[in-house]
Each structure stands twice: as C-alpha cells, then as structure tokens.
TIPALO-420923 format. One record per residue: residue in three letters; x negated, y, z of N, C-alpha, C in turn. Coordinates in pm, whole numbers, plus 50000, padded with zeros to 5 digits. Layout:
BEGIN
ALAXYZXYZXYZ/...
This chain:
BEGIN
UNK681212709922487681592713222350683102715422345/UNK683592725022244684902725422242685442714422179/UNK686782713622156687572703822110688522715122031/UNK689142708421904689872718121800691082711121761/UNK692212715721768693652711121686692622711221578/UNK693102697521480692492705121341693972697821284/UNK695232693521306696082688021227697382685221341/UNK698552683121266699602675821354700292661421319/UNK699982656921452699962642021486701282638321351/UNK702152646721364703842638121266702872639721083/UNK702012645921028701312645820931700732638820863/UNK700132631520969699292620920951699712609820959/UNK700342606220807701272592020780700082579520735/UNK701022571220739700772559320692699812561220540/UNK699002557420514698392558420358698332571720289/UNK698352579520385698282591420366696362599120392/UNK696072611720352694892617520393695272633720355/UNK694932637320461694962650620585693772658620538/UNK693822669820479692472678320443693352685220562/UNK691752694520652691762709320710690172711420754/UNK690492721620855688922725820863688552728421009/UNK687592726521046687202729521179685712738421146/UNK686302750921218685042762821166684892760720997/UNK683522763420961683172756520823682912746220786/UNK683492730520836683652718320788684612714020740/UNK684622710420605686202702920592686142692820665/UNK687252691020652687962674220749688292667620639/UNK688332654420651689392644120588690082636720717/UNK691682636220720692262629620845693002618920789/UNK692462607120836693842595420803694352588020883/UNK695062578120910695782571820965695092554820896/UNK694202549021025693822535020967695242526320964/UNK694592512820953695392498320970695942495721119/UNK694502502821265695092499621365696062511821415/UNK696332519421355697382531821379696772546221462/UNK694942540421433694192557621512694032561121375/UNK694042575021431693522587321349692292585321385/UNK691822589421274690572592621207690062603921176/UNK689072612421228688712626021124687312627021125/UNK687352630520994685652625420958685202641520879/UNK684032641320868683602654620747684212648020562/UNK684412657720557685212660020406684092655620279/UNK683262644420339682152641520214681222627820218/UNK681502625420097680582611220043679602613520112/UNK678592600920196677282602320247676422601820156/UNK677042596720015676662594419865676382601919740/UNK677202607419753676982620219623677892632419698/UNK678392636319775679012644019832680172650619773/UNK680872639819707682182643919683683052646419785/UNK684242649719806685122649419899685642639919920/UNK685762628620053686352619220022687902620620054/UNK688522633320076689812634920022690312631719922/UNK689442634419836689852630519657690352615719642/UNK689992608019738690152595819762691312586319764/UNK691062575919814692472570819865692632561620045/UNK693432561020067693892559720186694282543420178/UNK693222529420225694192517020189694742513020290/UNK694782519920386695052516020502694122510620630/UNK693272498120567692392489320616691102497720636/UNK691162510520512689702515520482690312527520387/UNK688892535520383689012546720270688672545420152/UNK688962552920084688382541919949687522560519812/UNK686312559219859685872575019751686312571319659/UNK686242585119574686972584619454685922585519318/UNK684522588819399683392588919261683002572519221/UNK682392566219322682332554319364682722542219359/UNK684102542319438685232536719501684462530119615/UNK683402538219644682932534219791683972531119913/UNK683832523519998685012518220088684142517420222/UNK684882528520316684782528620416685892524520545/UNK685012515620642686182510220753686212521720861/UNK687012519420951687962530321008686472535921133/UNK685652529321171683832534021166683412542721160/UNK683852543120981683012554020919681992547220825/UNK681662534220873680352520420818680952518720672/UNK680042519320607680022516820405680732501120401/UNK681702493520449682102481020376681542474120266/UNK681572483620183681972481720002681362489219936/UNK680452483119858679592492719698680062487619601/UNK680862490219520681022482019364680082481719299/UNK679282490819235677522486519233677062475219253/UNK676752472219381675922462619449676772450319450/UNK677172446719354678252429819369678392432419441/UNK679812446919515680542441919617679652441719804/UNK678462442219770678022439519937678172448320027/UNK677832450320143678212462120260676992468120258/UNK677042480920297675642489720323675952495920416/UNK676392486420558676412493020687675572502120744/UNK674602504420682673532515220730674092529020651/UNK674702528920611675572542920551677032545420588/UNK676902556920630677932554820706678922571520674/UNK680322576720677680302588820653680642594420867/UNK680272609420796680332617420947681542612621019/UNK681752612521152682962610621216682722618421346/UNK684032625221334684202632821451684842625321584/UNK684552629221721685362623921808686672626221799/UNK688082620321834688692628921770689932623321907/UNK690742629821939692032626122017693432631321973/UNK694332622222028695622629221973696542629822145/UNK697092645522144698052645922248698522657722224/UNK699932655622274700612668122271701502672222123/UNK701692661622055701822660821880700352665221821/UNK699742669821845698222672521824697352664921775/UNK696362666421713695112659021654694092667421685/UNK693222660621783692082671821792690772665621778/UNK690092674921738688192667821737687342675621762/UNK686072670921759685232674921854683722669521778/UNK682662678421814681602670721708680902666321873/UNK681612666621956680492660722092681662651822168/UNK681872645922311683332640022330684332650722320/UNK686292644222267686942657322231687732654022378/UNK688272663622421688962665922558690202678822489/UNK691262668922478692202679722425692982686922548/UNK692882702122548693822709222653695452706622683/UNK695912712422753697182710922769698372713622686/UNK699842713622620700312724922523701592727922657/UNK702262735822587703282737222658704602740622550/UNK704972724122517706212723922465706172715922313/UNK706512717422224706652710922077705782721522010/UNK705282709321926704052714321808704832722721727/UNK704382729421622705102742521540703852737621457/UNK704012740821313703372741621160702272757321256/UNK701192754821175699882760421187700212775521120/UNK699952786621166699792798721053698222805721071/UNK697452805520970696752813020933696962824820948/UNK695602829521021695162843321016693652846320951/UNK694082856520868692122862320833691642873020895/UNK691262863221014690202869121104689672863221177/UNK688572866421214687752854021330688292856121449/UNK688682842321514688832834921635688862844221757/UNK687412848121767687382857521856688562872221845/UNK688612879621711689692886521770691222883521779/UNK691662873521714692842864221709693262861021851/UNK692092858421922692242854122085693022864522151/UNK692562878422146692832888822200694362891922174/UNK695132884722099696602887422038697322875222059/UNK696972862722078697952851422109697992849322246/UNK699012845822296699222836022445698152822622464/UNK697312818122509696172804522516697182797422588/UNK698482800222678699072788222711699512786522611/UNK700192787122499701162782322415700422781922280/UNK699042786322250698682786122112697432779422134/UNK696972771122013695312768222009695072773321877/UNK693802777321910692752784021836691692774321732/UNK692002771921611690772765621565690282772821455/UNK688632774421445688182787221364688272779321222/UNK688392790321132689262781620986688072791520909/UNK687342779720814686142789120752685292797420832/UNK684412810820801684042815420880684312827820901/UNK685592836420868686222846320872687632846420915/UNK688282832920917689522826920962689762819121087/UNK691212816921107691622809721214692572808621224/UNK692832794521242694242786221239694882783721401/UNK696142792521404696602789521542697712782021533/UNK697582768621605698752760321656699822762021749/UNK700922769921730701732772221829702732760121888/UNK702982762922001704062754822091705252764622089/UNK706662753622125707102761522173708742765422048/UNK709452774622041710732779221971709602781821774/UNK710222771421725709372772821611709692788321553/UNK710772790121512711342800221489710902813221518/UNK711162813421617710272824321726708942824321737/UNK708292818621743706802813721728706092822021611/UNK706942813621512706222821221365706602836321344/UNK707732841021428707862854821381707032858921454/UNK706552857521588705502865821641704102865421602/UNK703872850721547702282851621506702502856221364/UNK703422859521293703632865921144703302880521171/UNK703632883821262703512898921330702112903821354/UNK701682893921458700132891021485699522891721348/UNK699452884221245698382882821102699042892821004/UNK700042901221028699892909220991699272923021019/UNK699242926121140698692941821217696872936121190/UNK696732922021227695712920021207694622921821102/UNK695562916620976694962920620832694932933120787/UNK695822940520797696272951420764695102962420846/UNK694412959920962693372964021012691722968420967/
C-alpha cells in the first residue's frame, strides 16, 4: 500500500487539529498527550460529524455533536449520555501513520514513509489528478498525495522560494490545459 504526506510535522501543535485529505478522505491530525501524531478519518463513528469541528484536550479528542471523547486509540473513553461510561467497542477510523523528514505520513495498510531530499516547503495544490501531476514534478524532491478525486497536493523539499515558483508554473500550464 502506498503511504501519503498528508500534513507537516511543524503544524501539528500542541492542542491543536490538522484537517487535509488523502485521495477522498478527510483527515483529522492531532498531536496527543504522549507527543504522536495521530491521523484518523475526519468523522464521528456516531453521527458522522467531523471530528475536526472538535476539540483537541490533549489527553483525547473531544466531538463536537456529542462531546464524545476519544483516546489517542481511536477507543470511545467517554459518552456524556451514558453517565460518563466508556464504549470501547466504538472506536473512530485510524490511519497508520509516521512522521519523517518534517513530514506526516499515513497509510490505510502499514505507512513506510520515502525518503525527502532537504527541508519541507508549505504544500501547493494542483487541479489535476496525481497521475498527470507525476509527469511534471521531480519524485526526488516532491511527494504526491491525491487531494479529492480530481486533485493533488505536492509536498516539496528543498529552496522554498524556488520550489513554489516552479510548482506555481507546473499548476498553472496544468490548469490552463
């Protein structure tokens, strides 16, 4: 299975939560109590809100329809409903997920993040699928993660500066196509 940048490692603060997308899944990314990232699907196992909408306590996630409370697992802690009891048998999606390279990557099977070559750079969007995006970036210096199902988010390495003017170049000839 592949493995996907879906975020960058300096992003993902303390009490903070990380929306992006891998293909057509949202993500929710946070940062627990023991200092891993986390990236899970973007939804209550419950009513399928986003649990972006949420909050971040550190210890746990906390939905925002609910205030369902999930530990860093993914396992239901907390129903306010139910006086408070756990409903460990509910649990939300969790991706495998690794961080290297300033990178955050996941994986819906084990994630095995590739190599980069050099410093992370801010993500630019392109609208177009993956596959022809490939045909226009460097694979040593960029990753590819498919964004929706007509998009794709490339992570460059490398002279930020420089970076973005060439993939600005790239999503433009591209769109403009």
């Amino acid at each position: 299975m592949t493995s996907y940048v879906v975020a960058l490692e300096k992003d993902v603060r303390d009490y903070s939560i990380v929306r992006s997308m891998m293909g057509d899944k949202p993500l929710v990314i946070w940062r627990g109590a023991s200092g891993a990232i986390n990236v899970w699907l973007d939804r209550c196992p419950h009513r399928f809100v986003r649990l972006s909408a949420g909050r971040n306590m550190g210890g746990y996630l906390e939905g925002v329809y609910h205030g369902w409370q999930f530990e860093e697992s993914g396992k239901v802690m907390l129903v306010p409903a139910m006086q408070g009891r756990p409903a460990h048998d509910i649990s939300a999606t969790v991706y495998s997920t690794a961080v290297a390279g300033g990178f955050v990557w996941a994986s819906e099977e084990e994630c095995s993040p590739s190599g980069s070559a050099g410093e992370p750079c801010y993500p630019v969007h392109i609208a177009a699928p993956v596959d022809q995006v490939r045909l226009h970036v460097d694979s040593s210096v960029d990753h590819l993660t498919p964004w929706g199902v007509d998009g794709s988010m490339v992570y460059p390495t490398g002279d930020p500066a420089q970076r973005r003017a060439e993939l600005s170049a790239i999503r433009r000839r591209l769109e403009e196509s």
